[in-house]
N, C-alpha and C positions, 0 to 999 in steps of 0.2 A: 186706456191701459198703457197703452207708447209713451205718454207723459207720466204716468207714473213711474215707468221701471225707469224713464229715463233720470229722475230725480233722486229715485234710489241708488242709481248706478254711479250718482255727482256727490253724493254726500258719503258714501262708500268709499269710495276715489279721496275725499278730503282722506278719510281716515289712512289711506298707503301714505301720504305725504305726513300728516300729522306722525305717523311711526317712523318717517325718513328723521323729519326734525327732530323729535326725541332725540335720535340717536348721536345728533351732531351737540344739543345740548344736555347730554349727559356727560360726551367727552371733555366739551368745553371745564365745567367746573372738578369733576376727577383730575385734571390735569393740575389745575391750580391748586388744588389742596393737598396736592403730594408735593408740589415743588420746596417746601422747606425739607420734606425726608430724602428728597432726589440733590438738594443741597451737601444734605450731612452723607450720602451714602455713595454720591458720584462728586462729590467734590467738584462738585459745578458753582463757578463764581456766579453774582447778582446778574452781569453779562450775559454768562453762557444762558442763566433763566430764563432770562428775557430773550436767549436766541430761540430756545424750545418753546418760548410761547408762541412768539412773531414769526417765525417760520413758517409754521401753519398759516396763520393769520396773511404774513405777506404772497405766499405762493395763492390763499385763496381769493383776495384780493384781485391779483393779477390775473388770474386766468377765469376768471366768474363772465368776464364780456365774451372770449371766447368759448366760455362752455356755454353761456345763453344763445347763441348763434348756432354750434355744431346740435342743439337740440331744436334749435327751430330748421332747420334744415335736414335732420335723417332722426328725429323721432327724440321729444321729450322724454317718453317713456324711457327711452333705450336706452339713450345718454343719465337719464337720474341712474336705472339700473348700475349700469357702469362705474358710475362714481360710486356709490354703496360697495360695489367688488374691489375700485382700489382703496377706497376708503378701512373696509376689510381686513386687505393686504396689507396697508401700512402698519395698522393696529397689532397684528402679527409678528410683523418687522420690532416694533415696540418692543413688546413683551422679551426678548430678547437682547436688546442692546445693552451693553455695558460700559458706556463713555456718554457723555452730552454728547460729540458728535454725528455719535447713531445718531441716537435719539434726534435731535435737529432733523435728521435724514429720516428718520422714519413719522417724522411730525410733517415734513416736505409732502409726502406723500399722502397722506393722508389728508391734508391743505389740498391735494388736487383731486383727493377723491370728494372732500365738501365743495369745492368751487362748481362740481359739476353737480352735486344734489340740489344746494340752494337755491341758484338761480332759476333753476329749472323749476323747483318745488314752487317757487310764487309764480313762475309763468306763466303753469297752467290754470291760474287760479279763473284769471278776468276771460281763458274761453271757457269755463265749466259756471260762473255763478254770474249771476246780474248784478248792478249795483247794488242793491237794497241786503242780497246777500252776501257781496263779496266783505264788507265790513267784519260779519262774524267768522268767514273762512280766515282770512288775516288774522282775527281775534285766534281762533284755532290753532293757528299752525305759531304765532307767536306764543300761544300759553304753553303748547307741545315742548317748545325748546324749555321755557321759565319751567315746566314740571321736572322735565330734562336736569335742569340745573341742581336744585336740592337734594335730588335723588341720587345725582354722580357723587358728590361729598360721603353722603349717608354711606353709598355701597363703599364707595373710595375707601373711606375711612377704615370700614371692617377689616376691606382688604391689606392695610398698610398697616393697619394693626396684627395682622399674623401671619402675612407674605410678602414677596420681595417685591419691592415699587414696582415693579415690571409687571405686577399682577393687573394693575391699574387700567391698561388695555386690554384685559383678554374680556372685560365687559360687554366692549364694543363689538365683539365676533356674533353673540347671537344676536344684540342689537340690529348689525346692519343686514346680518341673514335676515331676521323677521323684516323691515325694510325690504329688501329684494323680493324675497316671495309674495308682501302686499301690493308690491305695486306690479309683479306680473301677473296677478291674478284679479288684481281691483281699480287699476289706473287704466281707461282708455287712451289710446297713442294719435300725440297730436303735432301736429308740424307744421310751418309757414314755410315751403321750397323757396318762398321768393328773396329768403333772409340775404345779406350781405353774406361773402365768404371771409373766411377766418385770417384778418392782415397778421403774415409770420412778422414783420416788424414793428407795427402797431404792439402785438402781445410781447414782443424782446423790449420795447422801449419800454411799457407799463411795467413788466416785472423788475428790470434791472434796475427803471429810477427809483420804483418805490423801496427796491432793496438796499441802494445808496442812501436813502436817505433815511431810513430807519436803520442802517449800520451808522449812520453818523450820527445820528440821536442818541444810539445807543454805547458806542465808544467816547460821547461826549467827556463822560465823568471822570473817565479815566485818563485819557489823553490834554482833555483841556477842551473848551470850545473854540480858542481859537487856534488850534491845532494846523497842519498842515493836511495830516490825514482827516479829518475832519471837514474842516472847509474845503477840499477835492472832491469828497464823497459828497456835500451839499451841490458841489458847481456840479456834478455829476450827473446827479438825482434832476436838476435844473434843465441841465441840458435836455436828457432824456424824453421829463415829460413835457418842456415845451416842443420836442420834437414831435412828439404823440400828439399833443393836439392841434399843431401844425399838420400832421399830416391825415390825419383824421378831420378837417376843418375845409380840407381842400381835396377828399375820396367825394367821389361821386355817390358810392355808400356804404358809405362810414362804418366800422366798427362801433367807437363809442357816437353815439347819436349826441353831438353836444348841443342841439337846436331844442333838444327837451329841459334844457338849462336857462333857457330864453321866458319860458312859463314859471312867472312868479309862483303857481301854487307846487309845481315840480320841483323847483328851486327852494321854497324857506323850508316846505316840508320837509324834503331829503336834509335840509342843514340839521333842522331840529331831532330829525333819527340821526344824525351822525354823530353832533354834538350829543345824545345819549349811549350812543354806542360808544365815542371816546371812554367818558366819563368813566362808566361802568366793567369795560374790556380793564381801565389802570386802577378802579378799586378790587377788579376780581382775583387781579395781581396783586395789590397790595395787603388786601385783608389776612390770608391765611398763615401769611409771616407774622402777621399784629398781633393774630388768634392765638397761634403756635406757640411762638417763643416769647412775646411781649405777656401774653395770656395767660399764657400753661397748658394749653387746652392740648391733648392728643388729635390726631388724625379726625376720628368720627366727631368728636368733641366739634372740632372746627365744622365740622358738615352741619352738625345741628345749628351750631351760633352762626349761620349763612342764612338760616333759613326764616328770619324777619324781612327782610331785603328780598328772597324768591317768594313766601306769600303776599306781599305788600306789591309786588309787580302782578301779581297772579289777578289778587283783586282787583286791583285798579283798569289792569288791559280787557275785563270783563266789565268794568265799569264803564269805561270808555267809549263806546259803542254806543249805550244809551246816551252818556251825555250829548256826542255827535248830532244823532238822529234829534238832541233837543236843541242844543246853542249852536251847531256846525262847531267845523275843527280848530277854529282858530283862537276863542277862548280855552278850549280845552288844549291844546299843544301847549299855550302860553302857560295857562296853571301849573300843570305838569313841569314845567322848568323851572317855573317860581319856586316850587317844592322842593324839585332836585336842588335847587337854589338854596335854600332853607337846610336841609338837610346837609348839604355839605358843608355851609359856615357852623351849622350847629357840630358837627361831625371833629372839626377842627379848634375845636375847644376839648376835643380829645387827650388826658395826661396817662402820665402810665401807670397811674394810682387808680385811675376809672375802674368803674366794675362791668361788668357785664350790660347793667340793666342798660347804663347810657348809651353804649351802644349796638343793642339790642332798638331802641329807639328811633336812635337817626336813621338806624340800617333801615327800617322800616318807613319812617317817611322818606331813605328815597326810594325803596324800592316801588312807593305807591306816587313819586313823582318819574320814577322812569314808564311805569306801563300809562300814566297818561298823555306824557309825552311823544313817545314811538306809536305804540299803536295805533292812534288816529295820524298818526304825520304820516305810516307807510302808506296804510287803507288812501289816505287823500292823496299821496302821492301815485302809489299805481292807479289809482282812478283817472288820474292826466295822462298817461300811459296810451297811446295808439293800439286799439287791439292786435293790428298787423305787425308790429313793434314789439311786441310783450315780452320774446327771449331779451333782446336788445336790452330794453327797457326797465324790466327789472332787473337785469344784470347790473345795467350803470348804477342803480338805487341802492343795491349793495353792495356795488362797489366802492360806495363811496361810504357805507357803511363800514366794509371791512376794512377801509384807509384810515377813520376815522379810529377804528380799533387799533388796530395794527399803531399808530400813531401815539393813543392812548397806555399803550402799554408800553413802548420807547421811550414817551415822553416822559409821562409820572413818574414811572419806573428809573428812568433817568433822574430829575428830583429827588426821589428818594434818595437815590444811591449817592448821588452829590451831596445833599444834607445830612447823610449819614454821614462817611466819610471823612468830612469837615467838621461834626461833634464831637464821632468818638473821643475819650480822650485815649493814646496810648502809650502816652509817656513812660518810660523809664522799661517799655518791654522791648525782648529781643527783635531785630527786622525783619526775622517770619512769621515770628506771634502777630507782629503790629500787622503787617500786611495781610496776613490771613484773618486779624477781630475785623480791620478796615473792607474787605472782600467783602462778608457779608455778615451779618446777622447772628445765622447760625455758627459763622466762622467764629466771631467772638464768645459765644459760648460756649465751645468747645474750647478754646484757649484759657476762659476764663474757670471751667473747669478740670483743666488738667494743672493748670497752675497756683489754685487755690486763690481767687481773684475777686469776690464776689462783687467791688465794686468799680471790675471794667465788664461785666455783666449790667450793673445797672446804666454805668454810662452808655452802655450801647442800644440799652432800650429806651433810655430818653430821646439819644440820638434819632433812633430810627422815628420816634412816634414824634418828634418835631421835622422829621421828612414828611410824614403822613401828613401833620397838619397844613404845610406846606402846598402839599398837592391839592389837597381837599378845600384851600383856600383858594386857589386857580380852578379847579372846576365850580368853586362856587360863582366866581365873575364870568367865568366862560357859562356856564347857565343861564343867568341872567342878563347877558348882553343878547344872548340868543332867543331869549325872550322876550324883551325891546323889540328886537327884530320883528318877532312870527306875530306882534301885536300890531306893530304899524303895518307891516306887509304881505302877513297872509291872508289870501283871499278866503273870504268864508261862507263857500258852496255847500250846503246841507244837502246830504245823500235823499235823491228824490226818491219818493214811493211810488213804488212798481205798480199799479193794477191789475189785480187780482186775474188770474189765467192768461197776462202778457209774457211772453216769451221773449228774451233778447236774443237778435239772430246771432251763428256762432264766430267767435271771434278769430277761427282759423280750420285747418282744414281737421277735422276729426275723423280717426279711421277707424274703427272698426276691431276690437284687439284681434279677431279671427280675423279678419283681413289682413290686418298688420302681420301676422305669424304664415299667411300663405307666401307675403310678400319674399 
């Protein structure tokens, strides 16, 4: 009977985490599909966009190693809690602000309330399931965010179609309450005392380099690359993290664990989720401007035409898991990139005469080359993972996920804007008109609209979708180099089968939630 309720109480337990994740990818995509209404209505340049995405993105980044540590050390449970209340807070903060600034600032916050759900969320996975099952818990908590995704557009849209962008947050308020109350009432509290403590300069080095150097990605286009401000902020970012792994390289015990970088299967895995997370973080930024104003498509409009790209991940990360269990990971990682591979060169023959269906298409074969990509690269990667390590350990794994996003949206985003910029034409308009069609997107159609202009509307939509193709031609070689890689070099361990009534001992200390609450 003890083994049963305890099984019930592990698969119970997935479901508080599966409702954390939801809630972080419902944000993700509401966010992106209002960023063309948050352009025309706050007058936020392509920059500032990119600051309100990556903002989140870089605070969660940086602080994902130290929140995997303060949970391995005074209660998973407590710390996921926690992050879901600032996560909450932020979301609040949102709904109110009336400048990009805020907003930045209230995206900050709410970056530190996911850095603490995340990490935490995959931590507890490898001490509740054994290998044979941790594959579909992975599978789980990744499909959670992918349902996440479609569905924040879908609502997104209603909302931005008949309230003010600020409504776009108040989503997230029951979201993260259901979140809190699942996982204190269905998540047991687990903790490893013996973790490392939380290096205050280690966490100032990680956040301020990666903020140099995604401010410098991201003032590229405007300033110049070979800028002064620019190349400061790169030596910067330089300095910093080689100061991080300097001194992390030579702690006795270490914050980030870089000896888990030394295991070839830890290592091509995490490239192939990062090299997917890039990818995907700069088409999710790119898409809803393509959709919007390239398009025509309204708010919800855009939420639907997402939604080849979220079921094409959906199925494939449920696919995945079978293919594993039959070839191992490493034809399957490799496929999955080919695809992505495929899908972005096809994607990049993108004109602005396309219809829908074409890319309705490609969105879909990469959405069914990203879920076989990541999901078997994470599952194989936290499987190299030290049980005793697990906050540690998957915190480095998304962290390097969330770099590789954070980075994707700098960089592409940067391309864009640079290829933009450089097409329009603005000839013979005044120097506020030209600067503000030049700014953005939506900036040139409001110009071209007030001035009766229709054919510095078309130049700016060619403009931008030869920035798209652009992009979508560099993630297609960056896919494919990456999958050279995981072909020669990853190792390919097929998840062994458990024997039937084998128990894996627990991978850390598990307490008791009534114990936990006397504590």
């Amino acid at each position: 009977m003890a083994a049963v309720t305890k099984d019930a109480r592990r698969w119970w337990a997935l479901g508080a985490l599966v409702a954390s994740m939801l809630t972080l990818g419902f944000d993700l995509t509401i966010l992106n599909v209002a960023l063309p209404t948050m352009a025309g209505q706050l007058h936020a340049s392509t920059g500032e966009l990119q600051w309100i995405v990556d903002s989140y993105v870089v605070v969660f980044a940086a602080l994902m190693l130290p929140a995997g540590l303060l949970g391995d050390r005074f209660g998973r449970r407590r710390m996921l809690i926690a992050g879901l209340a600032v996560f909450l807070a932020g979301s609040l903060f949102g709904t109110v602000a009336d400048a990009p600034e805020l907003v930045i600032v209230a995206r900050s916050v709410m970056g530190l309330g996911a850095a603490l759900v995340m990490p935490l969320g995959l931590s507890v996975l490898p001490s509740m399931f054994g290998e044979q099952e941790r594959g579909k818990a992975v599978a789980a908590v990744t499909a959670a965010m992918a349902a996440g995704m479609p569905l924040g557009p879908l609502v997104g849209g209603v909302l931005l179609d008949h309230y003010w962008w600020g409504s776009i947050f108040l989503i997230n308020i029951p979201m993260a309450a259901v979140g809190i109350l699942a996982c204190l009432f269905l998540l047991p509290e687990s903790r490893d005392p013996s973790s490392p403590r939380v290096d205050a300069v280690s966490t100032a080095c990680s956040a301020l380099g990666l903020a140099a150097l995604v401010f410098g990605i991201i003032e590229a286009p405007e300033r110049g690359w070979g800028s002064t401000t620019v190349l400061g902020s790169f030596a910067v970012a330089a300095v910093l993290l080689a100061g991080l792994v300097l001194r992390e390289r030579r702690a006795v015990r270490p914050m980030l664990d870089l000896k888990l970088l030394a295991h070839r299967g830890f290592l091509f895995n995490s490239l192939a989720a990062t090299l997917g997370t890039f990818v995907f973080s700069g088409l999710l930024f790119m898409l809803p401007t393509y959709l919007q104003e390239v398009g025509g498509s309204d708010a919800f409009g855009t939420g639907l035409r997402l939604l080849p790209m979220m079921g094409g991940l959906m199925v494939s990360a449920r696919l995945s898991t079978t293919l594993v269990q039959r070839m191992g990971p490493r034809p399957v990682v490799t496929a999955g990139l080919v695809v992505l591979c495929f899908a972005a060169l096809l994607g990049s023959r993108t004109e602005t005469g396309s219809g829908y269906g074409f890319t309705a298409l490609w969105l879909t074969v990469a959405g069914l080359g990203f879920g076989l990509a990541m999901v078997p690269a994470m599952d194989a990667a936290l499987g190299g993972i030290p049980a005793e390590e697990a906050g540690s350990g998957s915190g480095l794994l998304m962290t390097l996920r969330q770099v590789g996003g954070a980075i994707g949206i700098a960089l592409l985003g940067s391309l864009v804007a640079g290829s933009y910029g450089d097409r329009i034409d603005t000839a013979g308009l005044p120097e506020a008109a030209a600067d503000a069609a030049r700014d953005s997107l939506s900036g040139a159609h409001a110009v071209a609209e007030q001035l009766g202009l229709p054919a510095l509307a078309r130049s700016a939509d060619a403009a931008y979708v030869d920035g798209m193709t652009t992009v979508l031609v560099v993630c297609g070689i960056a896919a494919l180099v990456t999958a050279a890689l995981t072909a020669l070099l990853l190792p390919n361990t097929r998840p062994a089968a458990e024997p039937p009534g084998a128990e894996e001992p627990p991978a850390a200390v598990v307490v008791p939630r009534e114990a936990d609450e006397r504590q």
